[in-house]
N, C-alpha and C positions, 0 to 999 in steps of 0.2 A: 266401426270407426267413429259414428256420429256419438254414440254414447257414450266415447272414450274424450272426446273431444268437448263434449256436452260436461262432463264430469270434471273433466281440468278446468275448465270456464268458468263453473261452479264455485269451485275451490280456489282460481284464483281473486274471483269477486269475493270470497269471505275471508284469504288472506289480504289481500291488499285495504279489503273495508275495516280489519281488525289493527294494521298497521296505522293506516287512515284515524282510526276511533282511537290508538294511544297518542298519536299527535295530537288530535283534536283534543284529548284530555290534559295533555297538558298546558295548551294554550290554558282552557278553561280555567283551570286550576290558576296559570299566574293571574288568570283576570279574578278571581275569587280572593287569590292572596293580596294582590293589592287592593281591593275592596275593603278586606279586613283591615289594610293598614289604616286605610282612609277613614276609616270607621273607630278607630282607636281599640281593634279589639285583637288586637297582633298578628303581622301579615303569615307566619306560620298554623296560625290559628286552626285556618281550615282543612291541614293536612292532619292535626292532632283530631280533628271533630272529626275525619271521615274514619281514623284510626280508632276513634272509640267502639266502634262497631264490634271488634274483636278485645278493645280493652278499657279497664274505666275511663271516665271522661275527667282525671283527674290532672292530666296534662293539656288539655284543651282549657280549663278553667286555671291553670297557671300560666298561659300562656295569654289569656286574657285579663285576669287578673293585672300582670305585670304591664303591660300596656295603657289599660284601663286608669291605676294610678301612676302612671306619669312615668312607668320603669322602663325596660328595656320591649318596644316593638320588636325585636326581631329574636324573642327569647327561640334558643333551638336547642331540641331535645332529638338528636337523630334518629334513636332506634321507632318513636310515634310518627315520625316528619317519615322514614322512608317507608315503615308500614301504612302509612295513609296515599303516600306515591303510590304503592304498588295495588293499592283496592282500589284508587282511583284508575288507575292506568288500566288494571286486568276490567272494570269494568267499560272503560270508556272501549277496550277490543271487542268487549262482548256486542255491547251497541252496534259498534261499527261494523262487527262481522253481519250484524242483521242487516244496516242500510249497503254493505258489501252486495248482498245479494239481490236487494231491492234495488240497487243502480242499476245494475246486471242486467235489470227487464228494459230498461229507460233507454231510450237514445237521444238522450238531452246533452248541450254544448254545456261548458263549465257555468257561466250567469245560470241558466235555469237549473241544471241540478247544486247550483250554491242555493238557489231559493227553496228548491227541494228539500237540502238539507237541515235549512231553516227551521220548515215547518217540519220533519223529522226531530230537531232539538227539541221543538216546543211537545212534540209527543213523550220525547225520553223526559221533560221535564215532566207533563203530570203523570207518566209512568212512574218515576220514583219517586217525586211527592207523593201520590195518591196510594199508590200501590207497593213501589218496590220496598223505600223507607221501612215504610210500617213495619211491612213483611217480614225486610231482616232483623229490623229493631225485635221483633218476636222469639224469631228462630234462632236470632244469637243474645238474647235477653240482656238488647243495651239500651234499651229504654228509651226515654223520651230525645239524649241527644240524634240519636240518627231518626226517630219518628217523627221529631219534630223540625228537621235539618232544615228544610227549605224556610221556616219562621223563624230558628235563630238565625241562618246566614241570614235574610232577609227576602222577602218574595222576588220584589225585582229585582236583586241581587242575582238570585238562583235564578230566574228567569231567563236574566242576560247571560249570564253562564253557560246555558244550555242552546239557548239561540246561537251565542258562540262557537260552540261546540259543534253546532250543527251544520251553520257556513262552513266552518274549517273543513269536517267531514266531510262534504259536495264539494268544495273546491280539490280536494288532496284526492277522491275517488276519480273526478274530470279530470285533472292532471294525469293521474296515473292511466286510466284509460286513453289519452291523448296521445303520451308519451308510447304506448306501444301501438298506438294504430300509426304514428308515424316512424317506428322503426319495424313495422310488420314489411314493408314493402321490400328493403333492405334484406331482409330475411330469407324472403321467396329469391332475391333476385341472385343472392347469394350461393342456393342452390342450383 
């Protein structure tokens, strides 16, 4: 019974950290899109650059292009904007399903494991600049935009991004944990 129990506990820290991790990605994400805007390099920009990874980066540079002189910020090109959503989204679960698990050990109140999660962002951050970027820039041979992601978006940029990302994740994991320890009691008592 403890292993069965041990098992679903498991599983439910890495679905609720991967549900956790697509929220948290999307925050990110609007905070990167309005970056772009403010940056004059088009607030969809950043869904087209994560989208290059699977396709040229020829929609990313018309979408900054167009902004850049003076055209249309919000150019949108749907089928790059929702392919860059969903590699953003499926990766920010993947994250999330890790700090899922890693909450899971913690018995921190929502402030500390927001700080937690923090410093978790700042790890996913030079995980993917350092590491993951590159990586897939290789193994899907898209070259220097996703190699170089974190220097065009901008360091502090993606920094803040990820810090982002990371509070949201610790807060949305503490909620959820919250949220059933105070309807666990109801449960038992209901039986």
């Amino acid at each position: 019974m403890t292993r069965n129990t041990s098992t679903a506990s498991l599983r439910r820290a890495v679905l609720v950290g991967a549900g956790a991790g697509v929220i948290a990605s999307l925050v990110m994400a609007m905070y990167a899109m309005l970056a772009a805007y403010f940056k004059d390099t088009g607030f969809f920009t950043p869904l087209y650059h994560i989208a290059s990874l699977v396709t040229d980066d020829a929609d990313m540079m018309t979408s900054m292009m167009a902004d850049g002189q003076g055209g249309d910020a919000f150019t949108f090109l749907a089928g790059p904007a929702i392919l860059g959503a969903m590699i953003h989204m499926m990766t920010g679960a993947m994250y999330g399903a890790v700090f899922g698990l890693i909450a899971s050990r913690l018995r921190l109140g929502l402030a500390a494991l927001a700080g937690v999660g923090m410093a978790y962002g700042f790890v996913v951050f030079a995980m993917s600049a350092y590491v993951g970027l590159p990586l897939a820039a290789s193994i899907f041979d898209s070259g220097d935009p996703i190699k170089n992601m974190a220097e065009m978006a901008g360091w502090g940029t993606f920094i803040i991004e990820h810090l982002m990302f990371g509070v949201v994740l610790g807060v949305l994991v503490a909620a959820a944990r919250t949220k059933r320890s105070l309807s666990a009691p109801e449960t038992v008592a209901a039986h």
